[in-house]
C-alpha positions as a LaTeX table, in Angstrom:
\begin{tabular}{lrrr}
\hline
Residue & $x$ (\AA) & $y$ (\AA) & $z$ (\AA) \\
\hline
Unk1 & 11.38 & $-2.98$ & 32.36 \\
Unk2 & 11.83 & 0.71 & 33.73 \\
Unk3 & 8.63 & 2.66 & 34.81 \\
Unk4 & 9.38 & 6.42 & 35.40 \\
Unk5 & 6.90 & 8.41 & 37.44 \\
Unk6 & 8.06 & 11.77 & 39.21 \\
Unk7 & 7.58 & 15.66 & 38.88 \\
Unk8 & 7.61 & 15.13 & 35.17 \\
Unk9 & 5.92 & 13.17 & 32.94 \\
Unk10 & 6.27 & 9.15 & 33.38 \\
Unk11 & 8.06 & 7.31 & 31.05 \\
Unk12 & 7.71 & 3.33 & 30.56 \\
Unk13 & 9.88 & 1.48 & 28.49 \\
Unk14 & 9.49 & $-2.45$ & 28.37 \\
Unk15 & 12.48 & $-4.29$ & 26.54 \\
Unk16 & 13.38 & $-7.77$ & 25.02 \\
Unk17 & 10.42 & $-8.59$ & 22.51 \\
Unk18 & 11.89 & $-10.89$ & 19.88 \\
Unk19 & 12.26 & $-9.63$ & 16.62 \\
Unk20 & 11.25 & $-12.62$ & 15.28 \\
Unk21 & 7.56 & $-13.05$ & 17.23 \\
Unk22 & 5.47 & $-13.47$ & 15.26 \\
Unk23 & 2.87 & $-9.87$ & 14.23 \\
Unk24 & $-0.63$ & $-11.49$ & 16.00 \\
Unk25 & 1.59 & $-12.54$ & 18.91 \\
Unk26 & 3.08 & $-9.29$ & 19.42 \\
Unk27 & $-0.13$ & $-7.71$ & 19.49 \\
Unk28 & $-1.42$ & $-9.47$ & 21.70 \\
Unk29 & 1.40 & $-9.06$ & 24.03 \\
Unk30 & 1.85 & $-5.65$ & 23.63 \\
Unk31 & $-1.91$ & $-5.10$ & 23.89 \\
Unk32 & $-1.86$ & $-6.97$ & 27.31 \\
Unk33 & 1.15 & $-4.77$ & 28.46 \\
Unk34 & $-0.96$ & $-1.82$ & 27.88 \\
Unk35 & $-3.75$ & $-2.74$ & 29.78 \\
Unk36 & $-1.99$ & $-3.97$ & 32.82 \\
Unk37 & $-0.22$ & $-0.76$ & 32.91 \\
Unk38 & $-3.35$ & 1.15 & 32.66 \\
Unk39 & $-4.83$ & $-0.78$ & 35.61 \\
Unk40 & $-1.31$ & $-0.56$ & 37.83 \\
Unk41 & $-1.71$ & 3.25 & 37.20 \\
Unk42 & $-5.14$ & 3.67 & 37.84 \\
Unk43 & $-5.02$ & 2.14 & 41.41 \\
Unk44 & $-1.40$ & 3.76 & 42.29 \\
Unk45 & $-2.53$ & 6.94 & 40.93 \\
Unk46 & 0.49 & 7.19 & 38.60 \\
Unk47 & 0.41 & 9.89 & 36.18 \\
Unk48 & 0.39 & 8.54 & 33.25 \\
Unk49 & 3.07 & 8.23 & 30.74 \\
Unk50 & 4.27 & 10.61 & 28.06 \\
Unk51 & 5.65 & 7.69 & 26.37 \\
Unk52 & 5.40 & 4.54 & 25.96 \\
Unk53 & 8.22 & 2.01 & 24.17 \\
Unk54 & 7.28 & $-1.44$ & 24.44 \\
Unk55 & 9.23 & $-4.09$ & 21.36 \\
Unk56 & 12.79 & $-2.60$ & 21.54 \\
Unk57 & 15.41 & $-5.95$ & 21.98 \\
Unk58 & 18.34 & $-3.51$ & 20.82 \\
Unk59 & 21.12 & $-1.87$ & 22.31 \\
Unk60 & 20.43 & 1.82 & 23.52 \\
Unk61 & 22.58 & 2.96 & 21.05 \\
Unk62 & 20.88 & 1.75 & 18.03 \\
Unk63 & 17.81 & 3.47 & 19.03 \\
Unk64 & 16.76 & 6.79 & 17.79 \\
Unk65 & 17.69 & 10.00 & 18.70 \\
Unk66 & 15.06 & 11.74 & 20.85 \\
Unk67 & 15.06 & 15.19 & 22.20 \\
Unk68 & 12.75 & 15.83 & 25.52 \\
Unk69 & 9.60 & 16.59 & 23.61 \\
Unk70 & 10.31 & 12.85 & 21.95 \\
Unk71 & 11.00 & 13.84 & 18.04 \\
Unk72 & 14.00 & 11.79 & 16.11 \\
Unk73 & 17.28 & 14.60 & 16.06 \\
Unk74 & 18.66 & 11.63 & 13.74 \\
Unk75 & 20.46 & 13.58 & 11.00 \\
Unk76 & 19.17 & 12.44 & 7.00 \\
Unk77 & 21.89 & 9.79 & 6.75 \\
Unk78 & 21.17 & 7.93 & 10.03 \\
Unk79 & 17.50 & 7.92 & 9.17 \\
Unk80 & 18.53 & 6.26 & 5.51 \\
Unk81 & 19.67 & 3.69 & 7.07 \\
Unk82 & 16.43 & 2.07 & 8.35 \\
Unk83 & 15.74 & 2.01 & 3.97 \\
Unk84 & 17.14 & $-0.87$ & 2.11 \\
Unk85 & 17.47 & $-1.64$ & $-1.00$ \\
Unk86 & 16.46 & $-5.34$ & $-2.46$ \\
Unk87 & 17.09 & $-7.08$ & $-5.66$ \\
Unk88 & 13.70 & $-7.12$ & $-7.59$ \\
Unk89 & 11.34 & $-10.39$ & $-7.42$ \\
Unk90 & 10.16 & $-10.30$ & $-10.77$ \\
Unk91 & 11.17 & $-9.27$ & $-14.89$ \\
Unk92 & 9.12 & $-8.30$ & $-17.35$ \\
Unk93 & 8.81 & $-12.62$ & $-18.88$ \\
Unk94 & 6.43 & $-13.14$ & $-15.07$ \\
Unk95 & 4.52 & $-9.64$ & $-16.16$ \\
Unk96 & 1.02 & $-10.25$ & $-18.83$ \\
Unk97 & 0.66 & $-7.00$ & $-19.57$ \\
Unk98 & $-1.34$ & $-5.48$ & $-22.80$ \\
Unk99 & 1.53 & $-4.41$ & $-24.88$ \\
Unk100 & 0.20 & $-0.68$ & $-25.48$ \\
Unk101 & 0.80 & $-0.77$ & $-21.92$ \\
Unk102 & 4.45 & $-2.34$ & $-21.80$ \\
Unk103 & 5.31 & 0.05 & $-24.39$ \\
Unk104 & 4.33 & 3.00 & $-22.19$ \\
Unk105 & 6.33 & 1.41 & $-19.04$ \\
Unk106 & 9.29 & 1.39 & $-20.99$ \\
Unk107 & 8.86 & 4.72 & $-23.08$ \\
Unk108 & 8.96 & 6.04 & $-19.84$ \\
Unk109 & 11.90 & 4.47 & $-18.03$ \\
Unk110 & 13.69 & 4.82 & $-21.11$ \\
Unk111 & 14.57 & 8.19 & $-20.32$ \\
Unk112 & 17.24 & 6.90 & $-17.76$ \\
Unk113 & 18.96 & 4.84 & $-20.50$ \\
Unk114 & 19.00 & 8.29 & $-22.97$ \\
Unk115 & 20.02 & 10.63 & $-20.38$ \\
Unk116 & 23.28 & 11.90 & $-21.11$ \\
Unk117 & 22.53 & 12.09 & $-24.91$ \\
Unk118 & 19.27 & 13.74 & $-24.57$ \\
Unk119 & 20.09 & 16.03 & $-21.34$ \\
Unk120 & 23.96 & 16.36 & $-21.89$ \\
Unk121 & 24.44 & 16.46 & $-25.53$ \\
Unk122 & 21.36 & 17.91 & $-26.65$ \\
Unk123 & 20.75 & 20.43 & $-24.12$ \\
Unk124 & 18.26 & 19.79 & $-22.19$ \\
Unk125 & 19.62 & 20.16 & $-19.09$ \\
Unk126 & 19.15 & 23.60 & $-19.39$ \\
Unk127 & 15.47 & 23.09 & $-18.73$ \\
Unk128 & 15.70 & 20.27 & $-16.77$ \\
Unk129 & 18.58 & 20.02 & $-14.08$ \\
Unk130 & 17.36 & 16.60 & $-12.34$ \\
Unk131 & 15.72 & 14.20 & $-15.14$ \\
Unk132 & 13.84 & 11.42 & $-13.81$ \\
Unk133 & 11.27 & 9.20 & $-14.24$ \\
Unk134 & 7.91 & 9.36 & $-12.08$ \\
Unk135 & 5.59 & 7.21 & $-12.40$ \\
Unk136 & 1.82 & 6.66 & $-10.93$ \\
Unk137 & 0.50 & 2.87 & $-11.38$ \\
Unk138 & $-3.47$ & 3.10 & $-10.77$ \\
Unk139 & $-5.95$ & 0.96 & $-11.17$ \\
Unk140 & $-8.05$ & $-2.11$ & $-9.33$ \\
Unk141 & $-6.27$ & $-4.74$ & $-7.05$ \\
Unk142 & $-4.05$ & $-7.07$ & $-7.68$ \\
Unk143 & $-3.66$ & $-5.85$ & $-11.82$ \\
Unk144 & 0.25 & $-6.37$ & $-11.74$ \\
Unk145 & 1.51 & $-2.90$ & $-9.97$ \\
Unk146 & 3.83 & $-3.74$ & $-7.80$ \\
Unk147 & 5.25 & $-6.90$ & $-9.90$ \\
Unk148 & 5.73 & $-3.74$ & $-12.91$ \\
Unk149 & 7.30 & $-2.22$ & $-10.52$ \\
Unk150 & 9.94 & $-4.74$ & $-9.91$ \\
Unk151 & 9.76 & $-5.00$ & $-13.43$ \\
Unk152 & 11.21 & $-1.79$ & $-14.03$ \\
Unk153 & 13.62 & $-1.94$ & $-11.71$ \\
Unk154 & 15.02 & $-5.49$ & $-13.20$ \\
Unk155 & 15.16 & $-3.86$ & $-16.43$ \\
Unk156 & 17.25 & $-1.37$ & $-14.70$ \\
Unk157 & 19.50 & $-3.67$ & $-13.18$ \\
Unk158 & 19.25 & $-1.75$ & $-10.17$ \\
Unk159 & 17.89 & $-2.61$ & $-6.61$ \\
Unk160 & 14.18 & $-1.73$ & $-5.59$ \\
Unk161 & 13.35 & 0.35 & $-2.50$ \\
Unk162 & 9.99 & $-0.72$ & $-1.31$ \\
Unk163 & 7.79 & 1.86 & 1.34 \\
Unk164 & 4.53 & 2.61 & 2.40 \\
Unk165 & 2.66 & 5.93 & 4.70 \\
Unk166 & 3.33 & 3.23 & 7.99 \\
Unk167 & 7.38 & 4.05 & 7.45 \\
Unk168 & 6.81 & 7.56 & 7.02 \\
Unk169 & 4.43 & 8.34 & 9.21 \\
Unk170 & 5.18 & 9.64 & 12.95 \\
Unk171 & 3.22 & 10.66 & 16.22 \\
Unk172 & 6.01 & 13.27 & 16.25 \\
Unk173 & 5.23 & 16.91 & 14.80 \\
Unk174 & 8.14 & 16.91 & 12.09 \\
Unk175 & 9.06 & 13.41 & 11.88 \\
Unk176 & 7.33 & 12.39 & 8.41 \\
Unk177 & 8.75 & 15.30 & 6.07 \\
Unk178 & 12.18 & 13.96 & 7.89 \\
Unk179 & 11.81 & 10.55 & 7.15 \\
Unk180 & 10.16 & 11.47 & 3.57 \\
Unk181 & 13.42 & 12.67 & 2.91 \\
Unk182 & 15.25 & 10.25 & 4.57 \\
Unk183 & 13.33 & 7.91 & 2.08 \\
Unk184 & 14.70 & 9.70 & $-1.31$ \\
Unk185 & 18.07 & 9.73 & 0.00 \\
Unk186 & 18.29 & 6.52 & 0.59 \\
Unk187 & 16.99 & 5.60 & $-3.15$ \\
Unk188 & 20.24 & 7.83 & $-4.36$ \\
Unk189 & 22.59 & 6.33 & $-2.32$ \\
Unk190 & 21.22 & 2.88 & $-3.54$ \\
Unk191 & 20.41 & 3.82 & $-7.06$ \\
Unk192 & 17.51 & 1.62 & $-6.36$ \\
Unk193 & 14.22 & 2.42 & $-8.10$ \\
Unk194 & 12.01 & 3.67 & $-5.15$ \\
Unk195 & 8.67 & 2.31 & $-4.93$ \\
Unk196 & 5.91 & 3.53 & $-2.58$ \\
Unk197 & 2.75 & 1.26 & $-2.58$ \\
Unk198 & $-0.82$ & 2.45 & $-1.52$ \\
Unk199 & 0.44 & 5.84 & $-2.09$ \\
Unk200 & $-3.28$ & 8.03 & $-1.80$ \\
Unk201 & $-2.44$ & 8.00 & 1.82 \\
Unk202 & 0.94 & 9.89 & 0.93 \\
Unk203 & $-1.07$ & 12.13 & $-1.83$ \\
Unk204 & $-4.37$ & 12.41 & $-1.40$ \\
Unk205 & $-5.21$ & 15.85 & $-0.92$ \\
Unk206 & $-4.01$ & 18.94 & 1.41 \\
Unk207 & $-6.13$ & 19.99 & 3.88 \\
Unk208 & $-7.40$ & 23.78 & 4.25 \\
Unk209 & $-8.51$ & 25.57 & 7.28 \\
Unk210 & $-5.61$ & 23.57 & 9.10 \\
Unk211 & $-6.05$ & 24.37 & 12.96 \\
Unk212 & $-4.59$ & 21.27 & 14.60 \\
Unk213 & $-0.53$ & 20.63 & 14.76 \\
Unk214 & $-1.76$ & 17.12 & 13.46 \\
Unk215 & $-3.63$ & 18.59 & 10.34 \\
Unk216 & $-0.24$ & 20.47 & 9.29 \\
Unk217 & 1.80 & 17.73 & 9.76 \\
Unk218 & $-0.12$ & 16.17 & 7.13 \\
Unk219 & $-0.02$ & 19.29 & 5.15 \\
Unk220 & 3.98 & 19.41 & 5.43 \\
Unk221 & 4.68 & 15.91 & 4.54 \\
Unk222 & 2.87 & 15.57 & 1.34 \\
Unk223 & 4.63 & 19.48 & 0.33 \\
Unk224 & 8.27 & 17.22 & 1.49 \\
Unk225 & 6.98 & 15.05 & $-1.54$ \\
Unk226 & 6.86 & 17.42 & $-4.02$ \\
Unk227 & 10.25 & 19.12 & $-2.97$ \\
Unk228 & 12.15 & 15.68 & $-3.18$ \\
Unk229 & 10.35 & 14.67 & $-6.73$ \\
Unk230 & 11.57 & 18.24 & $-8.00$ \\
Unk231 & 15.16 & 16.97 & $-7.06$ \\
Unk232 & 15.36 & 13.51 & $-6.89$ \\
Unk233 & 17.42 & 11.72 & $-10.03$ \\
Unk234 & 15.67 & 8.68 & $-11.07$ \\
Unk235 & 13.19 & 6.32 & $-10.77$ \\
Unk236 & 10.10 & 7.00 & $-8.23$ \\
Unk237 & 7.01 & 4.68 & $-8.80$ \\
Unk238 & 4.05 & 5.32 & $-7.01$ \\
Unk239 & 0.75 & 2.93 & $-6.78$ \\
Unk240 & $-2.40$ & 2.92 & $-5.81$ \\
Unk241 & $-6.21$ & 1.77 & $-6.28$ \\
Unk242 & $-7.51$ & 5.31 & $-5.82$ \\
Unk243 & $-6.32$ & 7.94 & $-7.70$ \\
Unk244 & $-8.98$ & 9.84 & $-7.62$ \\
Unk245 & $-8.09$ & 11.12 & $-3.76$ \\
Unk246 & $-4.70$ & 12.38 & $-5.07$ \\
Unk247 & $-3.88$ & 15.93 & $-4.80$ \\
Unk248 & $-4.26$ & 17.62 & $-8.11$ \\
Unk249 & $-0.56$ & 19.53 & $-7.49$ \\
Unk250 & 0.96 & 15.72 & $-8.39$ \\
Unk251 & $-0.90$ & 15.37 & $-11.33$ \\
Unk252 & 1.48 & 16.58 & $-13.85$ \\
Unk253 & 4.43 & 16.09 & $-11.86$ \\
Unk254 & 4.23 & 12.16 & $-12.68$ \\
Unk255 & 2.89 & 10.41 & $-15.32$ \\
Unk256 & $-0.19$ & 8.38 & $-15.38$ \\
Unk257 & $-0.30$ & 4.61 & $-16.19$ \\
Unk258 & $-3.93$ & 2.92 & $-16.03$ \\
Unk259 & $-4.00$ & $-1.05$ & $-15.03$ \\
Unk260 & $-6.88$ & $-2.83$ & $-15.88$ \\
Unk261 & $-8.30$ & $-5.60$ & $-15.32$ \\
Unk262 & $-6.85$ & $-8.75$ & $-17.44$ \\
Unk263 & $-8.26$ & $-10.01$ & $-20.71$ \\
Unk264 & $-8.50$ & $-13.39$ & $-22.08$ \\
Unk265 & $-4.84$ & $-13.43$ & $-23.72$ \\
Unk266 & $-3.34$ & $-11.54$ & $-20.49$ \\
Unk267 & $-5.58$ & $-14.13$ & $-18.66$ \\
Unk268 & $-3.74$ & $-17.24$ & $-20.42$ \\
Unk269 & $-0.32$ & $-15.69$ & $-20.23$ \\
Unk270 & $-0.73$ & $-15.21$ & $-15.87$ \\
Unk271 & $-2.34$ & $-18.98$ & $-15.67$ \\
Unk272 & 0.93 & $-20.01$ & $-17.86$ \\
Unk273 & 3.19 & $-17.98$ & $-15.80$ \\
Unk274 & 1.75 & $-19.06$ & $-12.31$ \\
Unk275 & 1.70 & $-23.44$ & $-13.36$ \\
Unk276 & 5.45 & $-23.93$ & $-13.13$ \\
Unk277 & 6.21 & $-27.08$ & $-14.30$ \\
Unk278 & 7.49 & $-29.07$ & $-11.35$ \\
Unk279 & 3.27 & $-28.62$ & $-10.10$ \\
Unk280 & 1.70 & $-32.20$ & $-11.72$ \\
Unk281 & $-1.65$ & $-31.45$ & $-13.84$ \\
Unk282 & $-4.22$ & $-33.73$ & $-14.76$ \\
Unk283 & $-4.45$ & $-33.80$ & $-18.50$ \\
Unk284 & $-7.83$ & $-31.68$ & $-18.47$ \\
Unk285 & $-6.15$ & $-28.85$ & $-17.38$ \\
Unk286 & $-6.36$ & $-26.31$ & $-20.64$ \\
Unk287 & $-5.35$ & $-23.12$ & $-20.88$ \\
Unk288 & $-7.69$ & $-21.73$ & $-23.40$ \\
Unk289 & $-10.54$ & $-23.09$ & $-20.69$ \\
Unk290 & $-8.91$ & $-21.09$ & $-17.83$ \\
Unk291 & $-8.26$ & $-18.34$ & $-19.65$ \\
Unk292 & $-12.10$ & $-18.16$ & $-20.73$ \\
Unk293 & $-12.90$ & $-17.53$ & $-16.82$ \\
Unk294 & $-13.39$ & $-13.40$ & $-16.68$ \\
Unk295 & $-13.98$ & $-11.03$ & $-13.93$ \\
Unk296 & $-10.71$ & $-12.41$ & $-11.84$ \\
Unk297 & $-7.30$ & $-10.36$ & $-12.00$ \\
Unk298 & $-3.63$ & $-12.13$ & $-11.78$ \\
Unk299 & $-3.73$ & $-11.95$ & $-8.23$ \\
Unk300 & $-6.59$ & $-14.24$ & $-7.91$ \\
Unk301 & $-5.19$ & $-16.38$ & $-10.50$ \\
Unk302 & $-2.39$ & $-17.20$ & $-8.14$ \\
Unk303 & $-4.44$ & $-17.53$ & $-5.11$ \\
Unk304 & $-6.43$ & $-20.03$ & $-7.37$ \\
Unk305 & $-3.49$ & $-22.39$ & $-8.16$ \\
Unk306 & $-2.01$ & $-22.55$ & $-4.22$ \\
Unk307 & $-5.59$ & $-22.92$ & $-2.72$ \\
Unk308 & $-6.46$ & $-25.79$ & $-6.16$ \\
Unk309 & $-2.61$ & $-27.41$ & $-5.40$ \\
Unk310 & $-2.86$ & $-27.50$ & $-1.41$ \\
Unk311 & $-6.54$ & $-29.31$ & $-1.32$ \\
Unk312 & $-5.25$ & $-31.22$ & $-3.89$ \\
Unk313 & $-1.93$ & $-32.25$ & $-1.64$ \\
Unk314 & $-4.19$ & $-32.76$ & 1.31 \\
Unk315 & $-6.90$ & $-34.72$ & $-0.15$ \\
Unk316 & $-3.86$ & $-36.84$ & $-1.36$ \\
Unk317 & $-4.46$ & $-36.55$ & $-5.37$ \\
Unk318 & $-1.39$ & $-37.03$ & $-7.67$ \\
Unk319 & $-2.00$ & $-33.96$ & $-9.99$ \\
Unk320 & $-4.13$ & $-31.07$ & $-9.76$ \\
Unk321 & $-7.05$ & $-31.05$ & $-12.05$ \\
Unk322 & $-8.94$ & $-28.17$ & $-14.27$ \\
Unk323 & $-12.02$ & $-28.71$ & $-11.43$ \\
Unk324 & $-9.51$ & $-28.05$ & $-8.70$ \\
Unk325 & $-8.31$ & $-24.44$ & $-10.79$ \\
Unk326 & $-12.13$ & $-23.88$ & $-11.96$ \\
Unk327 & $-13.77$ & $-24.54$ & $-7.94$ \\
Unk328 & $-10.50$ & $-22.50$ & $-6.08$ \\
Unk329 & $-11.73$ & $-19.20$ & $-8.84$ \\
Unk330 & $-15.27$ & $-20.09$ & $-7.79$ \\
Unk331 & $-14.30$ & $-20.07$ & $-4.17$ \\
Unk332 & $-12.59$ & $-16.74$ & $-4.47$ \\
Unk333 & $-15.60$ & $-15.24$ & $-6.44$ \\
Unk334 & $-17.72$ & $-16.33$ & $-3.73$ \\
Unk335 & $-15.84$ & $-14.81$ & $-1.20$ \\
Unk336 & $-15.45$ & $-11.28$ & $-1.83$ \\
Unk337 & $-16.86$ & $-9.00$ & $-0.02$ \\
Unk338 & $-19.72$ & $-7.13$ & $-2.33$ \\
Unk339 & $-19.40$ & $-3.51$ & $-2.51$ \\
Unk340 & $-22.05$ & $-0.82$ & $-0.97$ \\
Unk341 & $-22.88$ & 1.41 & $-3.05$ \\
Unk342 & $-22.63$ & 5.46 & $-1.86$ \\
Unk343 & $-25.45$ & 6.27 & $-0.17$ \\
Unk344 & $-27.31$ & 2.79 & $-0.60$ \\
Unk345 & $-29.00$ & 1.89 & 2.30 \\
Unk346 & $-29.17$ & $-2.21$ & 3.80 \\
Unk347 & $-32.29$ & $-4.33$ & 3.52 \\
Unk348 & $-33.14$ & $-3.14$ & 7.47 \\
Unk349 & $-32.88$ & 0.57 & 6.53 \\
Unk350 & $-35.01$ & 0.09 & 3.51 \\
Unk351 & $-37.58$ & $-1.39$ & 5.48 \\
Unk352 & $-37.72$ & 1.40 & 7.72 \\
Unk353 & $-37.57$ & 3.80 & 5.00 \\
Unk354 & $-40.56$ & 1.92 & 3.41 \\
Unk355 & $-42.52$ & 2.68 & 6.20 \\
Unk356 & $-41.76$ & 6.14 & 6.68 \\
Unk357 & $-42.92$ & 6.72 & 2.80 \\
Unk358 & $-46.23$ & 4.69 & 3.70 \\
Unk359 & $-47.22$ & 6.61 & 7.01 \\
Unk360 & $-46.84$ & 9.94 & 4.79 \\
Unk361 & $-48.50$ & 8.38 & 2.25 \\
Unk362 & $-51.67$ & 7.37 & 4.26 \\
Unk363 & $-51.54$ & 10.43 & 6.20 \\
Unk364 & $-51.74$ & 12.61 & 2.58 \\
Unk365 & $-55.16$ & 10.49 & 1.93 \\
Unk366 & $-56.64$ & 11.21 & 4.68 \\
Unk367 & $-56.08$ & 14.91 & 4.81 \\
Unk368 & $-56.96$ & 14.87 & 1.38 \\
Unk369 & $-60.29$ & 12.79 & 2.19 \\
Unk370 & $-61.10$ & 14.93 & 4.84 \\
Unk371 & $-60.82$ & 18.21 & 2.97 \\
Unk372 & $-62.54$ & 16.28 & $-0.02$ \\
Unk373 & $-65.65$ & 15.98 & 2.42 \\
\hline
\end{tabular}
């Protein structure tokens, strides 16, 4: 544990958290750190630090690069490494997807597989010197987006880069159009499909009247997107649940793929998909019946089965039944958290608001009644 404190700013570095603790843990640990510092330099009048590393149980040498004002002087290739490529977790025989909807996934990754006919020996090179396939998977929660996106890349045969804004991102001025580009390197080196999950917080939209250093960060990172999708050769899927904050400059630089929620066939082909057939069923269990259940989307259709097998396990039940599937979708129905609408106001606030129109009310009568008389 160092603590720095002189003419210049302090630095603190802690070392020797286990990689392997556990998230909550660390949090807590780091979060305790922090406020025992904070007290030790409140009452020895310690200036406090320019920066703070606490969760580093590597060798100096494998950390980044820093230069005095703290931003990463790693070159493109050293930051590439911290991106690796993975093989993908699912094919398209785990994906129910309505076929209109397979056939536009693979119309568009299709142009891979054509690419030296179409671009080479037809030409079109000419007007397009890095072919590649972007995509943009939209649409509610847990529709199948990132399993199509392994999807792709197992139809591929390649590996699958997976990233989101919390590997891009940086408290250093610079860092994320760096690491941005760090990103799309790495994907070529791998010739791994990259994927980039919640991706509005990479696109949304660019701010104007930027007068902070933080605002034009922003700015420059999501204008490091568009320069690597101009030049980057191959697959780049993005995803998200809210396309409409994207930045209207990506809009016809990828190509649009709505998810929806499941219907009944898609319905029966995720319950099929997610009973393997080690998992014992009672002989109720029907898939037509499950299927028939709306409003739920394949990712509740596998929390259904765990939660329905693991109360089944514990209650000490040989086979899990078609009331064990039908109460665990019930359960998760009954749990979500209802959405406000914009601008709605809660049961307190309408009260109040109530009032408010009443008072006027009475006070209109009896202006009214007094000019009356």
């Amino acid at each position: 544990m160092i603590f720095g404190n002189g003419s210049k700013a302090a630095t603190a570095v802690l070392e020797g958290v286990p990689a392997n603790l556990p998230e909550d843990a660390a949090a807590v640990f780091r979060s305790r750190v922090m406020s025992a510092y904070e007290t030790m330099a409140a009452r020895t009048g310690m200036k406090k630090c320019s920066q703070i590393t606490i969760g580093f149980d590597s060798s100096p040498a494998d950390r980044p690069k820093r230069d005095a004002a703290g931003a990463d002087e790693s070159n493109v290739e050293e930051r590439a490494e911290r991106f690796r490529a993975m093989r993908p977790l699912y094919d398209f025989g785990f994906l129910a997807l309505p076929d209109d909807l397979l056939d536009d996934i693979m119309a568009a990754i299709d142009v891979i597989n054509v690419e030296e006919r179409v671009f080479d020996e037809w030409g079109l090179r000419a007007i397009e010197p890095f072919p590649k396939t972007a995509l943009n998977f939209y649409g509610p929660p847990g529709t199948g987006k990132t399993l199509a996106a392994h999807a792709v890349a197992g139809r591929l045969g390649r590996p699958i880069i997976c990233a989101d804004y919390s590997q891009i991102e940086s408290k250093f001025h610079g860092d994320g159009p760096k690491n941005m580009d760090a990103l799309f390197h790495a994907a070529a080196r791998d010739g791994a499909v990259l994927f980039m999950d919640e991706a509005d917080s990479l696109l949304s939209k660019r701010l104007t009247n930027v007068s902070q250093g933080s605002e034009q960060a922003i700015n420059s990172l999501r204008s490091q997107i568009l320069i690597c999708l101009e030049r980057f050769r191959g697959v780049v899927i993005f995803a998200t649940n809210l396309v409409e904050n994207y930045d209207r400059a990506f809009e016809t630089r990828v190509r649009h793929i709505r998810f929806d929620m499941p219907d009944a066939a898609c319905r029966r082909r995720i319950w099929a998909a997610h009973l393997p057939e080690p998992l014992p069923r009672g002989a109720c269990v029907c898939l037509d019946t499950l299927s028939g259940i709306d409003g739920i989307c394949g990712r509740d259709i596998k929390n259904a089965v765990i939660d329905a097998a693991v109360r089944a396990a514990r209650a000490g039940s040989d086979a899990v039944t078609l009331a064990d599937l039908s109460g665990a979708v019930e359960r998760i129905k009954a749990a979500r958290i209802a959405a406000k609408p914009e601008n709605s106001l809660d049961e307190d606030e309408q009260a109040e608001a109530g009032g408010r129109v009443r008072a006027m009310l009475a006070n209109e009568e009896s202006n009214g009644g007094a000019a009356n008389a």
